[in-house]
LOTOR-62832 format. One record per residue (C-alpha): residue number from 0; x, z, y; residue in three letters. Coordinates in pm, 1 decimal. Layout:
BEGIN
{NUM {X Z Y} "ALA"}
...
This chain:
BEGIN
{0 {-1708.7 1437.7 1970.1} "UNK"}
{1 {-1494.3 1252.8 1668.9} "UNK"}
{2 {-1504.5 962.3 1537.7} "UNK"}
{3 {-1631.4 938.5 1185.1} "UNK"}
{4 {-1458.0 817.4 886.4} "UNK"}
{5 {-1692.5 860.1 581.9} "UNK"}
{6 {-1544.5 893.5 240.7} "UNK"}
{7 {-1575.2 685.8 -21.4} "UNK"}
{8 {-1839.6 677.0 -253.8} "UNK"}
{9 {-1851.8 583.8 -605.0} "UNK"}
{10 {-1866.4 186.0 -745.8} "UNK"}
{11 {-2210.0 259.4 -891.4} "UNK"}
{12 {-2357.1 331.8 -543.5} "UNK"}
{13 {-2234.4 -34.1 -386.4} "UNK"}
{14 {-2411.3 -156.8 -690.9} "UNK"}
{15 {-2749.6 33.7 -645.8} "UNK"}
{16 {-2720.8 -42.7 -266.9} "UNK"}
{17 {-2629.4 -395.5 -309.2} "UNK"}
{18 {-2924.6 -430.4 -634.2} "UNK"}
{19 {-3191.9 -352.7 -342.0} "UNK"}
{20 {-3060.4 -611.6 -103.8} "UNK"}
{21 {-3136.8 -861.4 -360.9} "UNK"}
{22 {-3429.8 -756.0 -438.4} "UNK"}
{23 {-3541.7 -692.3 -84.8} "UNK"}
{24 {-3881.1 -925.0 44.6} "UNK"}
{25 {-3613.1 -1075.4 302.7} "UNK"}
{26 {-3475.9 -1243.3 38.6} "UNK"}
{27 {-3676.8 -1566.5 29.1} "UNK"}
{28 {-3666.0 -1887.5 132.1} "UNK"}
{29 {-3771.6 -1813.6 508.6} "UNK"}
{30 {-3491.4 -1935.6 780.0} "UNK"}
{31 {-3261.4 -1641.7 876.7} "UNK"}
{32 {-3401.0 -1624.2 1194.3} "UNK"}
{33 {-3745.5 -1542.7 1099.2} "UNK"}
{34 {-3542.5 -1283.1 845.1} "UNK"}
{35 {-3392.8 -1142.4 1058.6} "UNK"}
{36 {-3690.8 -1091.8 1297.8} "UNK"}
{37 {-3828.1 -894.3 997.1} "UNK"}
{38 {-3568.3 -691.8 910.2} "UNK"}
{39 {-3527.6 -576.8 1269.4} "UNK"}
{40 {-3957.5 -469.6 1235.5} "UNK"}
{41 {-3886.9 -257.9 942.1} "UNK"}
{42 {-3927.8 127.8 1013.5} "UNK"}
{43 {-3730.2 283.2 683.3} "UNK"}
{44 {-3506.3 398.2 613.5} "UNK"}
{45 {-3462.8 447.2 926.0} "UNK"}
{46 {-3578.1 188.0 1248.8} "UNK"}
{47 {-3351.5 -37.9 1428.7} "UNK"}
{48 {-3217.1 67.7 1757.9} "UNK"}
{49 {-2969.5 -206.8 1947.1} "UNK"}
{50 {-2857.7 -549.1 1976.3} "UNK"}
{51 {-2772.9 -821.2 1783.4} "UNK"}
{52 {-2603.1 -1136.4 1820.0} "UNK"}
{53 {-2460.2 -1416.9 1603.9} "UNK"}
{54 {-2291.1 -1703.2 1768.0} "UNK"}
{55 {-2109.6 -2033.4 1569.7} "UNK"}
{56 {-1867.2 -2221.6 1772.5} "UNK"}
{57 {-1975.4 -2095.4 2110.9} "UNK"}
{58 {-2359.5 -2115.8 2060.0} "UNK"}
{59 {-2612.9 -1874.6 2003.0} "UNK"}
{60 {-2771.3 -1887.5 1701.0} "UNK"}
{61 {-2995.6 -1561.4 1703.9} "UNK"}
{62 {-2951.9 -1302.7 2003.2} "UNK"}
{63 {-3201.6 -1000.6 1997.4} "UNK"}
{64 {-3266.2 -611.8 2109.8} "UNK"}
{65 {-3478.1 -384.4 1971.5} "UNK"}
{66 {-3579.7 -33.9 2061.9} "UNK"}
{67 {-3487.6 192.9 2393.0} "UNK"}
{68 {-3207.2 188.2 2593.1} "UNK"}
{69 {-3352.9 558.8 2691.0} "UNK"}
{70 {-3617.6 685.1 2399.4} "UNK"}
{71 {-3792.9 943.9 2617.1} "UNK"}
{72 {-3920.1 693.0 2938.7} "UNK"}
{73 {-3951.5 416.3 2691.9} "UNK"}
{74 {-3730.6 178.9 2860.3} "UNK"}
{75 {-3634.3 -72.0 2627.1} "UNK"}
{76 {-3301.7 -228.2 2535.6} "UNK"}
{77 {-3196.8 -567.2 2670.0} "UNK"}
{78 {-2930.8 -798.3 2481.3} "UNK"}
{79 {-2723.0 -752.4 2747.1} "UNK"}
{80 {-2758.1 -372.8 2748.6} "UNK"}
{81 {-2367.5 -215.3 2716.6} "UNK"}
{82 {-2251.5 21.0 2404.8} "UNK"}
{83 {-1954.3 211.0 2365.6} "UNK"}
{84 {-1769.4 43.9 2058.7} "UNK"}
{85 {-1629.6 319.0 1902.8} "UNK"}
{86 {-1349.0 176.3 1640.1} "UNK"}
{87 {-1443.0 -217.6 1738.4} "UNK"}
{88 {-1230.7 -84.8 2087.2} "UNK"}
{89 {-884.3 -52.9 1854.7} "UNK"}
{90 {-849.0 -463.3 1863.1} "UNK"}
{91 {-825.3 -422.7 2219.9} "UNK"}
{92 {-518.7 -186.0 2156.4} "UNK"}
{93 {-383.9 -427.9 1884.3} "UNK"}
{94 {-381.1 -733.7 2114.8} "UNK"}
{95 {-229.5 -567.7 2427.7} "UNK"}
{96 {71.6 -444.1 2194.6} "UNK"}
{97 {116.5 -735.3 2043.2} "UNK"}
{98 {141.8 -927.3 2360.5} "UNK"}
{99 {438.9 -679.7 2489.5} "UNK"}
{100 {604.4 -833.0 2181.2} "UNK"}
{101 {520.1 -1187.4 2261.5} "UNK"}
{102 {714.2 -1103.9 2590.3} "UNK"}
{103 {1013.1 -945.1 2393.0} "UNK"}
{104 {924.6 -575.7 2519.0} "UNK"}
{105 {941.5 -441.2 2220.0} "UNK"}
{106 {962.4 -466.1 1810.5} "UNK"}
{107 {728.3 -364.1 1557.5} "UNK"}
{108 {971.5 -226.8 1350.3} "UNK"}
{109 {1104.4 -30.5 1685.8} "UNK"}
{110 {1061.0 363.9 1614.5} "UNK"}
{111 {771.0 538.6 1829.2} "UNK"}
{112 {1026.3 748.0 1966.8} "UNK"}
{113 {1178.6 476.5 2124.6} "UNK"}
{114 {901.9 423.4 2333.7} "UNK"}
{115 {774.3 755.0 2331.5} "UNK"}
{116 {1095.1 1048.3 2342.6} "UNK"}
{117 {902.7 1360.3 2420.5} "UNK"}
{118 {697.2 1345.8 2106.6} "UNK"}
{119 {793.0 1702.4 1957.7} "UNK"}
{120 {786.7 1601.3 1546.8} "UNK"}
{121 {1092.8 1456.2 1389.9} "UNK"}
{122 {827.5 1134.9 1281.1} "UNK"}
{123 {883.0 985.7 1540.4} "UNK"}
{124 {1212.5 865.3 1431.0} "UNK"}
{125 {1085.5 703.7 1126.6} "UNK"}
{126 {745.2 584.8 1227.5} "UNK"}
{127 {723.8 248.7 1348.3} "UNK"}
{128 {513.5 79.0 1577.2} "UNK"}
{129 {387.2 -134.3 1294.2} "UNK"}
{130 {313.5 177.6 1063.6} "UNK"}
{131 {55.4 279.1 1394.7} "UNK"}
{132 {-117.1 -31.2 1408.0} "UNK"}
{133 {-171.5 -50.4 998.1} "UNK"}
{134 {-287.8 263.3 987.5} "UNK"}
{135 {-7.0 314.0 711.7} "UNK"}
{136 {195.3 584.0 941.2} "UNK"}
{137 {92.4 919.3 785.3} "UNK"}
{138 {17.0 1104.4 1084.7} "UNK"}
{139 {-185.8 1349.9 1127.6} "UNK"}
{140 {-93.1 1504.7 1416.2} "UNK"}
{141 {154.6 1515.7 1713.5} "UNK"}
{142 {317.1 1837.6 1625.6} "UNK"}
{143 {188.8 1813.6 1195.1} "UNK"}
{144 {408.5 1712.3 937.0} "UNK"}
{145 {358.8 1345.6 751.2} "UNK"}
{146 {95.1 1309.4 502.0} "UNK"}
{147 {325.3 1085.4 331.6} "UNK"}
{148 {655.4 843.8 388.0} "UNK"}
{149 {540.6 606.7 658.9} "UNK"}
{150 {430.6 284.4 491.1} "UNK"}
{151 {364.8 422.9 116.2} "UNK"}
{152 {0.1 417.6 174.8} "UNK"}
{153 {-315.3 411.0 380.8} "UNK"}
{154 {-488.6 666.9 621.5} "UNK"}
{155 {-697.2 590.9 886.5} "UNK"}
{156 {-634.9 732.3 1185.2} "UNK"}
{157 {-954.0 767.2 1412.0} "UNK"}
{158 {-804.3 853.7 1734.7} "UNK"}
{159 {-433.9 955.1 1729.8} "UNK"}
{160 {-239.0 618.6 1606.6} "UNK"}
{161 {-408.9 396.3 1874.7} "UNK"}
{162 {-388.1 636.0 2151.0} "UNK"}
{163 {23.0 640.1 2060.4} "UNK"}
{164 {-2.0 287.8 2065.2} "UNK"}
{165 {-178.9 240.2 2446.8} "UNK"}
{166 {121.6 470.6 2516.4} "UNK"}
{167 {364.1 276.6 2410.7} "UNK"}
{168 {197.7 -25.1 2568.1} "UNK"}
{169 {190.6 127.7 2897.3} "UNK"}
{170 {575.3 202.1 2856.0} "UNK"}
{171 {676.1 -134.7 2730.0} "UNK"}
{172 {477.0 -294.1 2982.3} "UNK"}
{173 {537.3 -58.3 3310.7} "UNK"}
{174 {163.2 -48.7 3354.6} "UNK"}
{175 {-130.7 174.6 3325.9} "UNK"}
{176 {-399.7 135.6 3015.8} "UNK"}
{177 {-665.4 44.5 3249.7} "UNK"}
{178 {-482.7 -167.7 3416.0} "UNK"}
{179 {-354.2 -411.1 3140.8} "UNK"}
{180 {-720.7 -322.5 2995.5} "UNK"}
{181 {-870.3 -467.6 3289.2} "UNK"}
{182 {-627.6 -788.6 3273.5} "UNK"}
{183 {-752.7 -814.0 2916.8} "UNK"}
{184 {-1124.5 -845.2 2951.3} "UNK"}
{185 {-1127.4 -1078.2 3308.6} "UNK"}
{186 {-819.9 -1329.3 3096.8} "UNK"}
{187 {-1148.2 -1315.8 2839.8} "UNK"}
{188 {-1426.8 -1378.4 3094.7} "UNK"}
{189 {-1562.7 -1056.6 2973.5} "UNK"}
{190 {-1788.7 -967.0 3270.4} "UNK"}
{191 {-2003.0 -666.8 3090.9} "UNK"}
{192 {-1689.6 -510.0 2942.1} "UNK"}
{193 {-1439.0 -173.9 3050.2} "UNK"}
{194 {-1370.7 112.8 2990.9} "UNK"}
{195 {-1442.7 478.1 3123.4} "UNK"}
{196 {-1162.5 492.4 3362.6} "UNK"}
{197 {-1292.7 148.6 3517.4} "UNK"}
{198 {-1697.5 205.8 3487.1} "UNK"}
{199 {-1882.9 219.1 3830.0} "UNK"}
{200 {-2207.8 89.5 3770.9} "UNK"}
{201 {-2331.5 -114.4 3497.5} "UNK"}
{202 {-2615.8 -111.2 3190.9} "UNK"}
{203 {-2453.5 178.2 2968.8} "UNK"}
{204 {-2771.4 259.9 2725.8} "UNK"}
{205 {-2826.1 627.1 2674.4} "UNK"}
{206 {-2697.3 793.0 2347.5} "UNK"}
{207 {-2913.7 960.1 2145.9} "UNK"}
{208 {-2871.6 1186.7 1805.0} "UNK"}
{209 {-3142.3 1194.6 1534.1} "UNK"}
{210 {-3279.4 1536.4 1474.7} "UNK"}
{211 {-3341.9 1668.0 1139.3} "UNK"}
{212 {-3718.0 1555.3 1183.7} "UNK"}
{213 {-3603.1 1219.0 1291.3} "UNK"}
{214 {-3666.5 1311.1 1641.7} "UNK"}
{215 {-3420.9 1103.1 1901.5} "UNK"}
{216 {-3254.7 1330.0 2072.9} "UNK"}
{217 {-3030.1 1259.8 2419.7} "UNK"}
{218 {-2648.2 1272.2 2344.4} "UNK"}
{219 {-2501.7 1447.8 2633.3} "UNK"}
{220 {-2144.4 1382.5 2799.4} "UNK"}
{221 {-1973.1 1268.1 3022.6} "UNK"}
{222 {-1784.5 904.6 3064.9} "UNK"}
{223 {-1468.8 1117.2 3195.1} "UNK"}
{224 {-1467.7 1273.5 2841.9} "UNK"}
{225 {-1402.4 936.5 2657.6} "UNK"}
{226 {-1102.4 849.4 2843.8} "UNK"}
{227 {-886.4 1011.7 2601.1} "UNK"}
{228 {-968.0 830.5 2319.0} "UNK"}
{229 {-1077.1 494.1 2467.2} "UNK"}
{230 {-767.3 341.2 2316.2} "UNK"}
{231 {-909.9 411.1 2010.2} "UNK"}
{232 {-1302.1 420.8 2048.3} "UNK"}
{233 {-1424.6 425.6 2432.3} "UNK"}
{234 {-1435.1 47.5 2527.3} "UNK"}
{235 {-1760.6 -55.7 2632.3} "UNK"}
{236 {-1929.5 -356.4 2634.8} "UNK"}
{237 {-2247.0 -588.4 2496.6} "UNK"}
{238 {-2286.9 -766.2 2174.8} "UNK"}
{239 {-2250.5 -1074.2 2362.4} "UNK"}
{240 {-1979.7 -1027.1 2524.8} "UNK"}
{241 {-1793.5 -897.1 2190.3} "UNK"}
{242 {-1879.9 -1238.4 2083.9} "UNK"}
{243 {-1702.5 -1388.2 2321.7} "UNK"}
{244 {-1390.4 -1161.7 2291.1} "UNK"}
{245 {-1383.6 -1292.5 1907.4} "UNK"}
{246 {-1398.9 -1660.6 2047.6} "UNK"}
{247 {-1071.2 -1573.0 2249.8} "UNK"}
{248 {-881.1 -1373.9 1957.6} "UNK"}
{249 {-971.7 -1613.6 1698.3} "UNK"}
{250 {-973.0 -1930.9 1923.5} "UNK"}
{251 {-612.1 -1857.3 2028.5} "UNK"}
{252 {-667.6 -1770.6 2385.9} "UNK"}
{253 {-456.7 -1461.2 2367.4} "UNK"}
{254 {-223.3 -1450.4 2084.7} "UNK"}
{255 {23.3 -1748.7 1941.4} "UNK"}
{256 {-47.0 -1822.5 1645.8} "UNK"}
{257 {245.9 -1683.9 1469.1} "UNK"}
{258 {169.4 -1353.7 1628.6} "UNK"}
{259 {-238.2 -1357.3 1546.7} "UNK"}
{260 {-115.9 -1430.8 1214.9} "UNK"}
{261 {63.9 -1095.3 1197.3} "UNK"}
{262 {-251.4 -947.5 1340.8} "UNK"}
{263 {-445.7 -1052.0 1045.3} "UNK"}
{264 {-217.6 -1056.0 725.8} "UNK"}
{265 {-281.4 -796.4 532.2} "UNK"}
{266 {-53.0 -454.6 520.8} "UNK"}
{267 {-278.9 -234.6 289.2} "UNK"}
{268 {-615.8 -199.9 111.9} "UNK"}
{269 {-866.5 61.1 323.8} "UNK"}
{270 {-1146.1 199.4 105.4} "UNK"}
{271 {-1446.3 128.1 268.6} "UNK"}
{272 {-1768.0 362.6 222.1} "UNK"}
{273 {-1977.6 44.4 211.6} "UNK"}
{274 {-1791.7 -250.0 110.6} "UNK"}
{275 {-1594.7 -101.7 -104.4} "UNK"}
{276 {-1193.2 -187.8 -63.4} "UNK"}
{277 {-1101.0 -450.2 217.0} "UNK"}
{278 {-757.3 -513.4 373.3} "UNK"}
{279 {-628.7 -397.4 658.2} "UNK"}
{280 {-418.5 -582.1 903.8} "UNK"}
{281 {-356.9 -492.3 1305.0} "UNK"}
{282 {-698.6 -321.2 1447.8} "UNK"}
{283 {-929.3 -524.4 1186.6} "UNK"}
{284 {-1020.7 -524.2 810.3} "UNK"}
{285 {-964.4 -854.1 675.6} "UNK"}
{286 {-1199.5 -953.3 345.2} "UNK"}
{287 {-1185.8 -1280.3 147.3} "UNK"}
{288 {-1518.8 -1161.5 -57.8} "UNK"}
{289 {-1652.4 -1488.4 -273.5} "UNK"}
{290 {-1412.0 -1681.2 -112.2} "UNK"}
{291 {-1488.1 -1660.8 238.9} "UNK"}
{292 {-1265.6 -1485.8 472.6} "UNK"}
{293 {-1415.9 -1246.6 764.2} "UNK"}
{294 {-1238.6 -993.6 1001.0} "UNK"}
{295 {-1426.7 -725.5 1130.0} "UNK"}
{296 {-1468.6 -350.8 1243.6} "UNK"}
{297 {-1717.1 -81.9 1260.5} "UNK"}
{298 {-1727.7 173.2 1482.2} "UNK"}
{299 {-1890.4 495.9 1605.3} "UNK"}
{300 {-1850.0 705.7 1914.1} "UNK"}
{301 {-2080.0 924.6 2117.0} "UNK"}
{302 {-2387.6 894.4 1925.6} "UNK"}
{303 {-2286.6 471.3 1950.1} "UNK"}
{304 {-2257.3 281.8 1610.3} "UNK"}
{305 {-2136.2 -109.0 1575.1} "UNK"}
{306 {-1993.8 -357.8 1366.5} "UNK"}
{307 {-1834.5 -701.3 1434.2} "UNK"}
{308 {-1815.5 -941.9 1226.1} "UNK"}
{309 {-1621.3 -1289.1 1245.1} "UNK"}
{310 {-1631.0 -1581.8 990.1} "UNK"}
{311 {-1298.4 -1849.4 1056.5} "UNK"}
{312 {-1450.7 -2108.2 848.0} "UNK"}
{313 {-1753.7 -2104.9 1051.9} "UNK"}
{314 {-1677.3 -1988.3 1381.4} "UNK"}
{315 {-1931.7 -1761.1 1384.3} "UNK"}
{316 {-1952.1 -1397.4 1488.9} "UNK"}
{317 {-2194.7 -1144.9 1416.1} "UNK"}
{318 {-2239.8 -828.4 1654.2} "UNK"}
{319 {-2420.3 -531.8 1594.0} "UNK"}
{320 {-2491.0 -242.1 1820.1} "UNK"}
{321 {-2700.6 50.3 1799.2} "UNK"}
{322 {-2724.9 377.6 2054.8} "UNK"}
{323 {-2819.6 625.4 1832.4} "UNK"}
{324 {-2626.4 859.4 1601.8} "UNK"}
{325 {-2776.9 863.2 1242.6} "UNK"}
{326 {-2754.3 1081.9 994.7} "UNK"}
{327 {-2303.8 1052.0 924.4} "UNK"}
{328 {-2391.0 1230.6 613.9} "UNK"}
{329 {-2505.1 910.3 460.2} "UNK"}
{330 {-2324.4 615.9 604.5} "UNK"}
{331 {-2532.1 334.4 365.8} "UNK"}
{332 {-2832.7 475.6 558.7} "UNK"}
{333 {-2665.0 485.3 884.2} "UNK"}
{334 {-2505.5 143.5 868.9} "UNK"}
{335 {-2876.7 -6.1 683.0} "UNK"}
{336 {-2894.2 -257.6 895.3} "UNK"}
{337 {-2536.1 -376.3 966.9} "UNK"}
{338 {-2511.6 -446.6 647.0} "UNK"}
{339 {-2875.8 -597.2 542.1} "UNK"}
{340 {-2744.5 -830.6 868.9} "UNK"}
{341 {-2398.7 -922.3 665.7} "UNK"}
{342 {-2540.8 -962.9 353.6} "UNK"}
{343 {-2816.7 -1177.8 499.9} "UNK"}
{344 {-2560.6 -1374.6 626.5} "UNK"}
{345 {-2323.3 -1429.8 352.5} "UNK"}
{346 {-2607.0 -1524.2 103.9} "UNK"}
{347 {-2747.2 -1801.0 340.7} "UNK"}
{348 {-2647.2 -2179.2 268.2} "UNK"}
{349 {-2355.1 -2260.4 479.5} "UNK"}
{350 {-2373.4 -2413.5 824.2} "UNK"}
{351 {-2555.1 -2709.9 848.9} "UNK"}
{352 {-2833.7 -2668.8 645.4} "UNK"}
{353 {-3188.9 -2702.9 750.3} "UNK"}
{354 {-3197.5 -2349.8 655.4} "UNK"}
{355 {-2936.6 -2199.0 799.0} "UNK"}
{356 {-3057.5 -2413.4 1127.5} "UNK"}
């Protein structure tokens, strides 16, 4: 079980893959919902299997699920079905760190050691919290040398950086990761959201893996085998809910604004499989793409895949969640509909036109 970082393909393919968008028959006049309807019917290259929300300024524009929450009995997926966010989770890290520094428990230029002394490699003198959270550290590994001089460049770090960085949390804060977790979600009103460590009894949808045939398989593990990387990937929750988490973040409900600010300048580029390069700032990608800003994430964990998406101008989120695992070899396939969904979105008239209505 890893998360999945695809690598990059070349220009040509964003402009083949972003040539059949425009082309696509979704691509008329017809209002996004009824687009969006259709695009969620379509079979190849590969059908739709989750949730999706988008919400503007606190209301609901389009909220629908599509497909099985378990493939073999047939039971279908609800909108309020959970997901395990895979990458999306790493905000969750961002914010709770940056809130120990809103209370003056710590400095993101402190070194990890600081926080952290029994870390065996001599990096952890040199990198900084800041280099963790940017994803601009150059580790690789606890006991591994650099791959470069903290802050000369970009590498993400799927699990490792953000599990550092709940450590250093705990320690700054003198509490446990679940615990400030926990603090995090109810100070949201996030009723459908945890974590491994915290889940009882809720409506986790099963994973499942696509076989070679395009079978669904079931995904087997166990919740007690995502607690080591929840900082980074293991928080679970429901597309609406997400949307309400970006209300809070964005909305100023848990960071001043001088310190969301540093949560969304951007520290480096990150290049993207699909999108080509975007920004990076603290546990989000930060675009500016025609002119329009959007933070967002995408995420995969335990045969889960997701991607949020957040528009400032607008207010609006987007949130995307699928159970199964496609095919990682080919991420523009896997992501299909993520990114029909964006694309939909940032071609349609902007808010307040009778089509976008």
């Amino acid at each position: 079980m890893a998360f999945f970082t695809p690598s990059v393909r070349k220009p040509v393919v964003f402009l083949l893959f972003h040539a059949v968008l425009c082309i696509h028959p979704l691509s008329g006049q017809s209002s996004l919902k009824t687009r969006l309807d259709s695009l969620l019917r379509l079979t190849a290259p590969r059908p739709f299997n989750g949730a999706v929300v988008i919400v503007r300024n606190g209301k609901t524009i389009y909220a629908k699920s599509h497909g099985f929450a378990d493939s073999a009995r047939k039971t279908p997926l609800r909108v309020d079905s959970q997901f395990i966010l895979g990458s999306l989770s790493k905000q969750t890290t961002a914010v709770l760190v940056l809130q120990e520094l809103e209370k003056g428990n710590l400095s993101l230029q402190d070194p990890v050691r600081k926080y952290l002394p029994d870390l065996p490699a001599s990096w952890a003198d040199s990198v900084t919290i800041h280099h963790l959270l940017s994803h601009t550290s150059g580790v690789v590994g606890e006991d591994k040398p650099l791959a470069f001089r903290p802050g000369s460049q970009f590498l993400y770090s799927g699990i490792l950086g953000y599990r550092l960085l709940a450590r250093v949390a705990e320690k700054a804060a003198g509490k446990t990761y679940p615990e400030l977790a926990a603090a995090l979600f109810n100070r949201c009103g996030l009723r459908h959201t945890t974590i491994p460590a915290l889940y009882r009894k809720g409506r986790l949808a099963g994973s499942f893996t696509e076989a070679p045939g395009g079978e669904l398989k079931p995904q087997r593990y166990a919740l007690k085998d995502l607690e080591p990387p929840t900082p980074a990937g293991g928080v679970i929750s429901t597309v609406r809910d997400m949307a309400q988490w970006n209300e809070c973040l964005h909305g100023g409900k848990l960071l001043r604004e001088s310190t969301y600010k540093l949560m969304t300048t951007v520290y480096a580029a990150r290049p993207h499989a699909r999108w080509g390069e975007v920004g990076y700032g603290y546990g989000l990608q930060v675009d500016h793409g025609g002119g329009v800003a959007e933070y967002s994430h995408s995420g995969t964990l335990a045969g889960f895949i997701g991607t949020n998406l957040y528009y400032p101008a607008s207010g609006t989120s987007i949130v995307v969640l699928e159970n199964v695992a496609w095919d990682f070899n080919d991420p523009l396939r896997q992501f299909y509909f993520h990114d029909q969904i964006r694309h939909l979105f940032r071609n349609q008239p902007r808010p307040g036109s009778a089509e976008y209505r």
